[in-house]
C-alpha positions as CSV (number, residue, x, y, z in Angstrom):
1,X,2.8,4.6,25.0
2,X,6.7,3.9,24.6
3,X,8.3,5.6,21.7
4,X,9.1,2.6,18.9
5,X,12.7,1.8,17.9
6,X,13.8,2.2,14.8
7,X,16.7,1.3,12.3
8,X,17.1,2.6,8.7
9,X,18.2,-0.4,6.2
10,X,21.6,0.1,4.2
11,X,21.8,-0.8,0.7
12,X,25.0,-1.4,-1.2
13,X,23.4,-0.4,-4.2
14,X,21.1,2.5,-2.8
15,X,17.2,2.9,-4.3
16,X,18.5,6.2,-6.7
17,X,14.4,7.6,-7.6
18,X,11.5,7.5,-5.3
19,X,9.9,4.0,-3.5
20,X,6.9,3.3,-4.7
21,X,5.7,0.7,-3.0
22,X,7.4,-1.5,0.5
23,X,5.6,-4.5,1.3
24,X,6.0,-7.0,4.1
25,X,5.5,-11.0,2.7
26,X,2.5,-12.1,4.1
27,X,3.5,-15.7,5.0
28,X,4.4,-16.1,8.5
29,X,7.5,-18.6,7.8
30,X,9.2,-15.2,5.9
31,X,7.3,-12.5,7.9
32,X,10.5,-10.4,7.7
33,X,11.3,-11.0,4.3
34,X,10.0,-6.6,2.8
35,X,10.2,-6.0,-1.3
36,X,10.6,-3.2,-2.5
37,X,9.5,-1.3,-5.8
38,X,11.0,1.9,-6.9
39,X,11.7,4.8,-9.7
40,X,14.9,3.4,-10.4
41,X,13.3,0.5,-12.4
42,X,14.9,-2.2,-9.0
43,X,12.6,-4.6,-7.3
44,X,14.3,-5.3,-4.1
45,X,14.2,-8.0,-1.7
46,X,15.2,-7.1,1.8
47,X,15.7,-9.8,4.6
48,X,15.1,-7.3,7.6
49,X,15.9,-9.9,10.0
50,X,19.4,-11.0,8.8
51,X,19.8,-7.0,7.1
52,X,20.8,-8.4,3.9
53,X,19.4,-7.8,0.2
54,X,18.2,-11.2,-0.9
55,X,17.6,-10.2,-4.5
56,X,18.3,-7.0,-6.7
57,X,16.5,-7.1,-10.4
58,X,16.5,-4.3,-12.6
59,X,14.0,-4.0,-15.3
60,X,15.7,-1.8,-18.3
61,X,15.1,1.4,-17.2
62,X,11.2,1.8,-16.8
63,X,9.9,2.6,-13.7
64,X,8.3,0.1,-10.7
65,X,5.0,1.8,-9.8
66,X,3.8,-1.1,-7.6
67,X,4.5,-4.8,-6.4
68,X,3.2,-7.8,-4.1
69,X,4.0,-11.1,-3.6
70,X,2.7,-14.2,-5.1
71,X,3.9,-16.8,-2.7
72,X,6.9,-17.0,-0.9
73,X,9.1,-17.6,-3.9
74,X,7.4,-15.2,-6.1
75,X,7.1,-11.7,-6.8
76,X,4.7,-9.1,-9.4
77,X,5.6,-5.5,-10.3
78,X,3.8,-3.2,-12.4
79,X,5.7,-1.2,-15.0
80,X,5.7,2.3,-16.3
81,X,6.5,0.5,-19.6
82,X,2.9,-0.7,-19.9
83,X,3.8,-4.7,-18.3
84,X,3.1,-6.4,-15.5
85,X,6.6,-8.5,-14.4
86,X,6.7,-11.8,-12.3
87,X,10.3,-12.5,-10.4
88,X,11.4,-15.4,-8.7
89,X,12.8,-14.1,-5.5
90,X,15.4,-16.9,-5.3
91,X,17.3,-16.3,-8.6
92,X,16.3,-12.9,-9.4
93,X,15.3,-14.2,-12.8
94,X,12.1,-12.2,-14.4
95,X,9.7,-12.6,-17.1
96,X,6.6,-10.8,-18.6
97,X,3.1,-12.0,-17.6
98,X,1.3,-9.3,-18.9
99,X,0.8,-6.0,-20.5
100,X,-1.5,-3.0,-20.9
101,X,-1.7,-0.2,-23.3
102,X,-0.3,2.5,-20.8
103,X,1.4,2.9,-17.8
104,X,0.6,-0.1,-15.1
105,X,-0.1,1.4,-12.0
106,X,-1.4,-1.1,-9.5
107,X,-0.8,-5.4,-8.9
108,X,-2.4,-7.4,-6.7
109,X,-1.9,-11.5,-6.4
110,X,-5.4,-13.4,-4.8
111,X,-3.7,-16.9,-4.1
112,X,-7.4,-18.1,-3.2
113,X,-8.2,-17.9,-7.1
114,X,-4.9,-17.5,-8.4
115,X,-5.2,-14.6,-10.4
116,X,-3.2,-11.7,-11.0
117,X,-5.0,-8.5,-10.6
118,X,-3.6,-5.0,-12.6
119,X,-4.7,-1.6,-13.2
120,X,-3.5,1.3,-15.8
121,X,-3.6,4.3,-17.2
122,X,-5.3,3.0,-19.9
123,X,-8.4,3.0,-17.9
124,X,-8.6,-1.0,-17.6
125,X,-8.6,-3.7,-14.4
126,X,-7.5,-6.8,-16.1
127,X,-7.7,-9.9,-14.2
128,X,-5.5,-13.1,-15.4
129,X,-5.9,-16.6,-14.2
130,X,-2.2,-17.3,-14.2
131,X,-2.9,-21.2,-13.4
132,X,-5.0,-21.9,-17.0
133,X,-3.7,-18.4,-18.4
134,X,-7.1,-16.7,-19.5
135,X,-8.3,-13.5,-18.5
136,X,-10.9,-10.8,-18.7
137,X,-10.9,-6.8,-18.4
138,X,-13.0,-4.2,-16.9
139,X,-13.2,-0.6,-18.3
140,X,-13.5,2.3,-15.9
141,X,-14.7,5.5,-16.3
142,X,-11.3,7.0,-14.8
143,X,-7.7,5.8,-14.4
144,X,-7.3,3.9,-11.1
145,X,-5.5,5.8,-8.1
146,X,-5.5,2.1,-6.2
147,X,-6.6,-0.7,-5.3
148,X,-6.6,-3.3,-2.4
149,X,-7.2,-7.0,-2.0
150,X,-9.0,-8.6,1.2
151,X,-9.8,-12.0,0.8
152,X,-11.8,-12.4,-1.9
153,X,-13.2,-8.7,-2.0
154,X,-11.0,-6.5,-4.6
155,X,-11.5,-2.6,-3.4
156,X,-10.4,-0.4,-6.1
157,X,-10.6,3.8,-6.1
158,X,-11.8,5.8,-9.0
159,X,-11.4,9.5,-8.6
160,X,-13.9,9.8,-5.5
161,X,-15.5,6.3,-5.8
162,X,-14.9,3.4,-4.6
163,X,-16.0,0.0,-6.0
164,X,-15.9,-2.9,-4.1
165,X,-15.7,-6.7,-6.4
166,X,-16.1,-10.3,-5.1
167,X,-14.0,-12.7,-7.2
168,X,-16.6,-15.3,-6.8
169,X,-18.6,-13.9,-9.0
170,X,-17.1,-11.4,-11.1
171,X,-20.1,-9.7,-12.4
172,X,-19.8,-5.8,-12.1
173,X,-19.3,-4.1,-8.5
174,X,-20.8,-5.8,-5.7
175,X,-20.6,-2.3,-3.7
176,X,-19.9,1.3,-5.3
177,X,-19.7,4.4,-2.5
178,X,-19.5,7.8,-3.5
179,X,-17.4,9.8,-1.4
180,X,-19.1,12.9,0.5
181,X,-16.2,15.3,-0.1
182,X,-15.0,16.0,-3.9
183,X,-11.5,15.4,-3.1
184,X,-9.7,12.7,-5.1
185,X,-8.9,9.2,-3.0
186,X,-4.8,9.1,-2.6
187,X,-5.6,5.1,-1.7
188,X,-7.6,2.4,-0.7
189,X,-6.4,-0.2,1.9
190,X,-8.3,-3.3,3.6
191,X,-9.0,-3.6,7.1
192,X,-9.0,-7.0,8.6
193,X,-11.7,-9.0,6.6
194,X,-14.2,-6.4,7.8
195,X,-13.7,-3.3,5.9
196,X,-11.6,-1.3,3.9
197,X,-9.5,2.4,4.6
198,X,-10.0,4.9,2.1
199,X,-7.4,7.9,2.3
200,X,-7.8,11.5,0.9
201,X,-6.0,14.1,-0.6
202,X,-7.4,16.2,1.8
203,X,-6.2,14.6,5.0
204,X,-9.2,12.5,5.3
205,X,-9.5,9.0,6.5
206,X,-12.7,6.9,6.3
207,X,-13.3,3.3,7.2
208,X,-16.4,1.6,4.9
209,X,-17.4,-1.8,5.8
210,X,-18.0,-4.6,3.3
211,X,-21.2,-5.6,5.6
212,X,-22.9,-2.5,7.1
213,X,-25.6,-4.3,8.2
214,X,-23.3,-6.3,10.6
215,X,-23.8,-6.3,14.3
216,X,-20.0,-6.1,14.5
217,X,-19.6,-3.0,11.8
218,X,-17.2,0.0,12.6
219,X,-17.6,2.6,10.3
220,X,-16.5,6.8,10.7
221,X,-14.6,9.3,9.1
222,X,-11.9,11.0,11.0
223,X,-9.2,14.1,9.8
224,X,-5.4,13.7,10.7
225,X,-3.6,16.2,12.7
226,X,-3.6,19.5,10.6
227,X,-0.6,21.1,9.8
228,X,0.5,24.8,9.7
229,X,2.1,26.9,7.1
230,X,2.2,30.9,7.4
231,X,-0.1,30.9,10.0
232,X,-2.8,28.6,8.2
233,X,-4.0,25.0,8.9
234,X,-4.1,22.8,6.5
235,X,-4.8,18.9,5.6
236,X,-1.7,16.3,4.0
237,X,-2.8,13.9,1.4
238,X,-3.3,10.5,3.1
239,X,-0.1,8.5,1.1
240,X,-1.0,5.3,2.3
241,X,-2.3,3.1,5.2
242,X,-1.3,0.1,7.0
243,X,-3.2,-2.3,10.0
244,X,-2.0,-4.2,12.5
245,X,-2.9,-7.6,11.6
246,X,-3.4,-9.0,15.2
247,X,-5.3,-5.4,17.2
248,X,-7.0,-2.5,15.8
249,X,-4.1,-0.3,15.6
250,X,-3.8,1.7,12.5
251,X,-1.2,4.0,10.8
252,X,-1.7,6.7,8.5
253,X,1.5,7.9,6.7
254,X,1.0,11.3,4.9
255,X,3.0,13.9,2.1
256,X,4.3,16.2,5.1
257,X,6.2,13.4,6.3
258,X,4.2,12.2,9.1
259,X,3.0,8.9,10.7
260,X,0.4,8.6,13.3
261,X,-0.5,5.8,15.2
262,X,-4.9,5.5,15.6
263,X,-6.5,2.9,18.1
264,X,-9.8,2.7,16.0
265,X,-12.0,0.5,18.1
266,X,-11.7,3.1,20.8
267,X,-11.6,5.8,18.0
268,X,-8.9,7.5,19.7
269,X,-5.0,9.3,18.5
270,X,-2.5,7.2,19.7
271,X,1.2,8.2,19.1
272,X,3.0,10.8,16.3
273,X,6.8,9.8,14.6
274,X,8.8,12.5,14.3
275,X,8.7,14.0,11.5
276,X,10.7,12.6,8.2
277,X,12.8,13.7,6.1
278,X,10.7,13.3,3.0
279,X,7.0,12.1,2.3
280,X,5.7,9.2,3.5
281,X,5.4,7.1,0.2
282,X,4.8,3.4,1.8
283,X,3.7,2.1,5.3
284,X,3.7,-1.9,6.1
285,X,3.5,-4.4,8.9
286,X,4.9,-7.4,8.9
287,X,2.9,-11.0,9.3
288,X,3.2,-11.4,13.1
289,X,2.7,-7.2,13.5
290,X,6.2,-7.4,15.5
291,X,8.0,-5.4,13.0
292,X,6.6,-1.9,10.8
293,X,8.3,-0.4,8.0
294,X,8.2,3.0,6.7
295,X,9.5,4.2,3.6
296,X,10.2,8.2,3.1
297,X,10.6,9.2,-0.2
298,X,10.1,11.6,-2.6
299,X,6.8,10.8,-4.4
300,X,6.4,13.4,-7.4
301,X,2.8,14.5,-5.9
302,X,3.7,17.9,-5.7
303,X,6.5,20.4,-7.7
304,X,7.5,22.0,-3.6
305,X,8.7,18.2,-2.7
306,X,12.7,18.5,-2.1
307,X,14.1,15.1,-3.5
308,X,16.0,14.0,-0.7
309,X,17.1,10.3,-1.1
310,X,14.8,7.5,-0.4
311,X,15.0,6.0,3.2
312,X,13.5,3.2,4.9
313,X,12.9,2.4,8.5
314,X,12.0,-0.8,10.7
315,X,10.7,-0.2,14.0
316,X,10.3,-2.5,16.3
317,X,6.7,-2.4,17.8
318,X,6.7,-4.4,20.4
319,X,5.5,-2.0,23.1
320,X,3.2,-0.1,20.5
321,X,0.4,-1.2,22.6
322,X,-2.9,0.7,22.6
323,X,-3.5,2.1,26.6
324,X,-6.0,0.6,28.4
325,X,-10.1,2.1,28.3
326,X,-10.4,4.8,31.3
């Protein structure tokens, strides 16, 4: 496998506290448009292709804990300041949509049913119809460490469960797995429209399938690379994981700083980054797979982590190409 290329984006006003979230638009006529949320209360949006901001709103001071896109001209960010914010990417312009009684951790967008999908500290996953503006909660028995949207299944993680909802029918958890190691899930990502990621604090990595009755079902559990410190091996917390959206390549991005390429049809390592300077906070591909963007931040998981600024890389992954079966 060749080694990717990479570039690290410059920023005229640079991200000042660490990047919560990077993610890649999901329309293929924008494919290269990447927002970004941060600590430094920004919501960034970076045209990687032209390597120009193409909007810069702060949001007085509060923290940006998560973001996604709503369509190409729209953007959601969840709030340390207990709201959930929707931008419009062209003029920057932002206005309040919804709000919690703590901390907002998570957003997702399901342009299927158009609703806007939150979780807080406060222990509740509200869901808002933003086209007839009603919406509902759900109470959990914990605060929510993440969540993922696939379709219409929402995957959310609750200490070492995982609940799996259909938003046709909204009537409780359609699936709920318990994890078989007591380690708390760092997060939850899907996988194609077959299955979800689920990434431990321990280093872990499973894949769950929302079928696994299905002929065509890949499910396993797999450690990443252990690292050593005074002589003893030990396990990174998963940070976050991202899939190729055309093959089965997948990267896990972890709090040492590392990303790893996995093939996991063939179940196999594929390629290791160096090393960066700073935790791996956020991992994305873009629409047409092309492009992959890692963000290496600072992410106030542990009191060792040296606070180096916040970077962010595009590779070009064009000849990331899983070898051929011997």
């Amino acid at each position: 496998m060749e080694k990717a290329t990479a570039r690290e984006l410059r920023f005229h006003r640079p991200v000042e506290d660490a990047v919560s979230r990077i993610r890649f638009s999901p329309r293929s006529n924008n494919s290269n448009n990447l927002l970004i949320s941060s600590w430094d209360s920004i919501l960034r949006l970076y045209d990687v292709e032209s390597d120009v901001v193409r909007m810069e709103t702060a949001s007085d001071g509060t923290a940006l804990l998560d973001c996604c896109f709503g369509d190409e001209f729209v953007a959601f960010a969840a709030s340390s300041d207990s709201n959930i914010w929707r931008y419009d990417l062209c003029s920057g312009v932002k206005y309040r949509v919804g709000k919690h009684n703590d901390v907002v951790t998570n957003v997702e967008y399901s342009n299927e049913f158009g609703q806007l999908i939150s979780a807080s500290l406060d222990k509740k996953l509200i869901f808002r119809d933003l086209r007839s503006s009603t919406g509902y909660s759900q109470m959990t028995s914990s605060y929510i460490d993440s969540m993922s949207l696939s379709g219409f299944y929402l995957i959310v993680a609750v200490d070492s469960h995982v609940k799996v909802y259909d938003l046709r029918n909204f009537q409780g958890p359609l699936q709920q797995n318990e994890a078989s190691t007591n380690y708390r899930i760092k997060c939850v990502r899907s996988f194609s429209h077959q299955g979800y990621f689920v990434g431990y604090m321990n280093g872990r990595v499973a894949l769950n399938n929302f079928d696994p009755s299905s002929t065509n079902a890949i499910g396993y559990a797999f450690r990443c690379h252990p690292k050593e410190k005074n002589g003893k091996h030990y396990l990174a917390s998963i940070n976050d994981i991202a899939s190729h959206p055309c093959s089965d390549i997948v990267v896990t991005g972890d709090s040492e700083g590392y990303v790893i390429i996995w093939d996991i049809q063939r179940r196999r390592y594929l390629f290791e980054f160096p090393r960066y300077a700073n935790s791996i906070a956020s991992v994305s591909y873009n629409h047409n797979g092309n492009l992959f963007a890692v963000a290496s931040s600072y992410t106030y998981n542990t009191e060792a982590q040296v606070e180096v600024s916040p970077q962010i890389f595009i590779h070009q992954t064009n000849n990331l190409k899983a070898p051929p079966s011997k």
